[in-house]
C-alpha positions as CSV (number, residue, x, y, z in Angstrom):
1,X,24.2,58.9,90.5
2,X,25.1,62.2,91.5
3,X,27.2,61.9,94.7
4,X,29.5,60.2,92.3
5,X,30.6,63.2,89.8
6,X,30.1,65.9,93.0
7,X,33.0,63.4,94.9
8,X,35.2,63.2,91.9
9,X,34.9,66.6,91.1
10,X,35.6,67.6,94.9
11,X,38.7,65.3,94.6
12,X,39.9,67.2,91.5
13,X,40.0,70.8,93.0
14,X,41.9,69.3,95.6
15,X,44.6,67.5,93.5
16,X,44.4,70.8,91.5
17,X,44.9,72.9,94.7
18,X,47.8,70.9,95.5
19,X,49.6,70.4,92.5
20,X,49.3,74.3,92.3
21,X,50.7,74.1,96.2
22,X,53.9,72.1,95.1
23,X,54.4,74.1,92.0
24,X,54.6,77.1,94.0
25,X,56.9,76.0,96.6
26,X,59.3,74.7,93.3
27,X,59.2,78.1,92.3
28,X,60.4,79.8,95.7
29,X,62.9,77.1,95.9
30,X,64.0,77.5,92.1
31,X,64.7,81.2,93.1
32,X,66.5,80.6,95.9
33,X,68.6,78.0,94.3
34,X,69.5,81.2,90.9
35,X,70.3,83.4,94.3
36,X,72.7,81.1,95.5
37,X,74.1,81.0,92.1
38,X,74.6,84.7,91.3
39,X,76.3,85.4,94.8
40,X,78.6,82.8,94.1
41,X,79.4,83.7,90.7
42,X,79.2,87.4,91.5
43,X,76.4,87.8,88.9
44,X,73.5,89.9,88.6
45,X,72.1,87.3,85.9
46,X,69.9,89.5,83.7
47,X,68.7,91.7,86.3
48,X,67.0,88.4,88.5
49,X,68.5,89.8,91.7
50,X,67.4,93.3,91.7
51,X,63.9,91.4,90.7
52,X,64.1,89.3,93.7
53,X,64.2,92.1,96.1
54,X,60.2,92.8,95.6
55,X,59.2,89.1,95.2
56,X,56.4,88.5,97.6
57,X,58.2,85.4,99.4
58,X,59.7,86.7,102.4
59,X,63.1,84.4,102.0
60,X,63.3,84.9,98.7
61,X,63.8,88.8,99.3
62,X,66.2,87.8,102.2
63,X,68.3,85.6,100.2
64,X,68.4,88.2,97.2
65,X,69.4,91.4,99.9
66,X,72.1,89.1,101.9
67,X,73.4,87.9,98.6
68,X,74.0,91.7,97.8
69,X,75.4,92.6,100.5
70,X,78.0,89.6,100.3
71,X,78.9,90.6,96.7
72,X,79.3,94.1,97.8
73,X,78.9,96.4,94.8
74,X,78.0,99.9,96.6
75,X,75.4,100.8,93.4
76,X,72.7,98.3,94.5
77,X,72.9,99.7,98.2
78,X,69.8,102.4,97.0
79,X,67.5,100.1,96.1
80,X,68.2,97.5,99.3
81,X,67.8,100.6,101.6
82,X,64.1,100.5,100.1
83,X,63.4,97.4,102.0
84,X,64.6,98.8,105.4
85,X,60.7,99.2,106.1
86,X,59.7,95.7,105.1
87,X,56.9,93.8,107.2
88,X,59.2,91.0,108.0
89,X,61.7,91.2,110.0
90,X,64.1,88.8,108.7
91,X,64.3,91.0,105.7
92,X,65.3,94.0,107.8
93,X,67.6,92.4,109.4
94,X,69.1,91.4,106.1
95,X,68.9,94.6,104.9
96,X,71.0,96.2,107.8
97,X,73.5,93.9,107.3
98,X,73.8,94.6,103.6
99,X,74.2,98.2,103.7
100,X,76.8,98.0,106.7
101,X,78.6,95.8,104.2
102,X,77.7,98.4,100.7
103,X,78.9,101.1,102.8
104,X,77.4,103.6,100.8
105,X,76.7,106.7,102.7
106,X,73.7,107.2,100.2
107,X,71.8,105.0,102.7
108,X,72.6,107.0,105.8
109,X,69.2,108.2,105.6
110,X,67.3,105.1,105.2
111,X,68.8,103.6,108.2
112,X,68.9,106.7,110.5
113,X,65.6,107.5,109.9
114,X,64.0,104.0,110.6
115,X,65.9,104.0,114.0
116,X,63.5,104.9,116.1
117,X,60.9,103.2,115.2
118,X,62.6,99.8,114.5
119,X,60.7,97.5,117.2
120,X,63.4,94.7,116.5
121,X,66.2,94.4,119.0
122,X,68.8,92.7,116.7
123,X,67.5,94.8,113.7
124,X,68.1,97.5,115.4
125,X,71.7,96.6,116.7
126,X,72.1,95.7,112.8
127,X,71.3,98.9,111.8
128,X,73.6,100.8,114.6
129,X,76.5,98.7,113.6
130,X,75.7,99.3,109.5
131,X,76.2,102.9,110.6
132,X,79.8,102.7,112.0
133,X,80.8,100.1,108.7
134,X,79.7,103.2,106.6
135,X,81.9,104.8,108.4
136,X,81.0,108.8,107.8
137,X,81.5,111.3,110.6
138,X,77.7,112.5,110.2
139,X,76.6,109.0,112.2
140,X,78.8,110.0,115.5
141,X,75.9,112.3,117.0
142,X,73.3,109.2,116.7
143,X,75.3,106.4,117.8
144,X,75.9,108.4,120.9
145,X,72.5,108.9,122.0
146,X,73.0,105.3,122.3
147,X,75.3,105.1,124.7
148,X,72.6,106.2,127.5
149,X,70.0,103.7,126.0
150,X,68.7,101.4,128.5
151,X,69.1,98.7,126.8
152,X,72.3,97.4,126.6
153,X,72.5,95.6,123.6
154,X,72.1,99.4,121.9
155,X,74.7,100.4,124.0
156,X,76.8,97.9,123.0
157,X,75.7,97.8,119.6
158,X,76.7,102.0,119.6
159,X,80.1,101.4,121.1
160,X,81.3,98.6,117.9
161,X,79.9,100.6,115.4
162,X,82.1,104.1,116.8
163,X,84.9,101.8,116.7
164,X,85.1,101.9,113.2
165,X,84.6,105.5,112.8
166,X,87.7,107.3,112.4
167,X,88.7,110.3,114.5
168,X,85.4,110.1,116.4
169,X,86.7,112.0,118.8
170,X,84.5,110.4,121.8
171,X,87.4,108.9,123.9
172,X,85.8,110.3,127.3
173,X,82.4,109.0,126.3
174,X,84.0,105.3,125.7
175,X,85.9,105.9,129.2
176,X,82.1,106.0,130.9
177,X,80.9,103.6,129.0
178,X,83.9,101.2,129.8
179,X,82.7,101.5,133.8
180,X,78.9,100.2,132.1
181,X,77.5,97.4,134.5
182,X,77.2,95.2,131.6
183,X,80.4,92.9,131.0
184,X,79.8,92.9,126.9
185,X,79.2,96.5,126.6
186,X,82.4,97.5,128.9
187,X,84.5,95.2,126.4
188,X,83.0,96.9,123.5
189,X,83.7,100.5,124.9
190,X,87.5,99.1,125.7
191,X,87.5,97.7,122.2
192,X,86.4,101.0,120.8
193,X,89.5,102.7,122.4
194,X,91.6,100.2,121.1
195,X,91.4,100.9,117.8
196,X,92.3,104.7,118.2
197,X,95.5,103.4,119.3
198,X,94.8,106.6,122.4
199,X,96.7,105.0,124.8
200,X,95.9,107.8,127.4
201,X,92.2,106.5,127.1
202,X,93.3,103.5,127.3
203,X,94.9,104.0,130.5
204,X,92.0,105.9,131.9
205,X,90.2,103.0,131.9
C-alpha cells in the first residue's frame, strides 16, 4: 500500500522535471526565433536585444551579438565589447565579428586588451581582423607584432586587417611578409599592397 503512492509520486517529479525541461528549451527557442525577427526588421523591439546579450543561454547571447553586428548601428558596439571576455567561445567569436562590423573605435580597448590572452585561434584572428574594419591608425603598432607571430593564421589574420587601414605606411613590412613560407599568408601580404594602389611595393615583391 505504500510502494504505490511513493511510485506515483516518483513518476510525477519526473513528468514535472520534464515538462519544466521542454518548457525551457521553448523559451531559448522562442528567443532565438524574436532575434531573428529584430535583425531582420532592423528592430531593437522594446529593448529585447540589448536584454539578450546577458541571457544565461550561450546561443541565445550569440544570436543577439551577431544580430547586432549585422544591423550595424555603432551605439550598441559598447555594450557588445562587454562580452569580449565571455566563458564561451562561440560568443567571442561573435562578438569580434560584431565590433569589426560596428566599427566604433570606442571598442579599441576591449579588443586590444583581450589579445593576449585570447586562447582561441579563430577568436583571435576575429579580433585582429575587427581591428583593421575599425580602421583607426592607433591599431597599426599591434597588428604588426603580428606579423612575426608563429602562428600563421595571426600572421595572416594581421596582414587582411592592415589592408584596410588607410596610409599604414608598412609597405616594406608587407614586402617580407609576401616572401612568408605560408602560401595564404604571402597572398594576404600581396593583397594588403594591393589596396594601396603602391605599385613600387608591388613590384618589389
Amino acid at each position: 500500500m505504500i510502494r504505490f503512492p511513493i511510485a506515483l509520486s516518483f513518476g510525477l517529479l519526473c513528468f514535472a522535471l520534464s515538462c519544466g525541461h521542454m518548457a525551457q528549451e521553448y523559451t531559448r527557442r522562442d528567443k532565438l526565433a524574436t532575434i531573428a525577427i529584430l535583425e531582420d526588421t532592423r528592430s531593437m523591439g522594446k529593448g529585447e536585444l540589448l536584454d539578450f546579450l546577458t541571457d544565461p543561454a550561450p546561443q541565445v547571447r550569440a544570436y543577439a551579438v551577431q544580430a547586432l553586428g549585422r544591423i550595424g548601428w555603432p551605439h550598441t558596439a559598447t555594450e557588445v565589447a562587454k562580452l569580449m571576455t565571455d566563458s564561451v567561445e562561440s560568443v567571442r567569436l561573435q562578438v569580434a565579428f560584431a565590433l569589426g562590423q560596428l566599427g566604433d573605435a570606442s571598442t579599441l580597448q576591449a579588443i586590444t586588451s583581450n589579445l593576449s590572452n585570447e586562447k582561441s585561434v579563430d577568436v583571435k584572428c576575429e579580433m585582429l581582423e575587427a581591428l583593421g574594419k575599425i580602421g583607426d591608425p592607433i591599431v597599426i603598432a599591434t597588428l604588426m607584432d603580428y606579423f612575426s607571430d608563429p602562428e600563421p593564421a595571426y600572421r595572416e589574420a594581421a596582414a587582411f586587417a592592415i589592408s584596410n587601414i588607410q596610409g599604414h605606411g608598412r609597405i616594406p613590412d608587407l614586402i617580407q611578409l609576401s616572401r612568408d613560407s605560408i602560401e595564404d599568408v604571402r597572398w594576404k601580404a600581396v593583397y594588403a599592397m594591393m589596396r594601396t594602389g603602391d605599385s613600387e611595393g608591388c613590384a618589389g615583391v
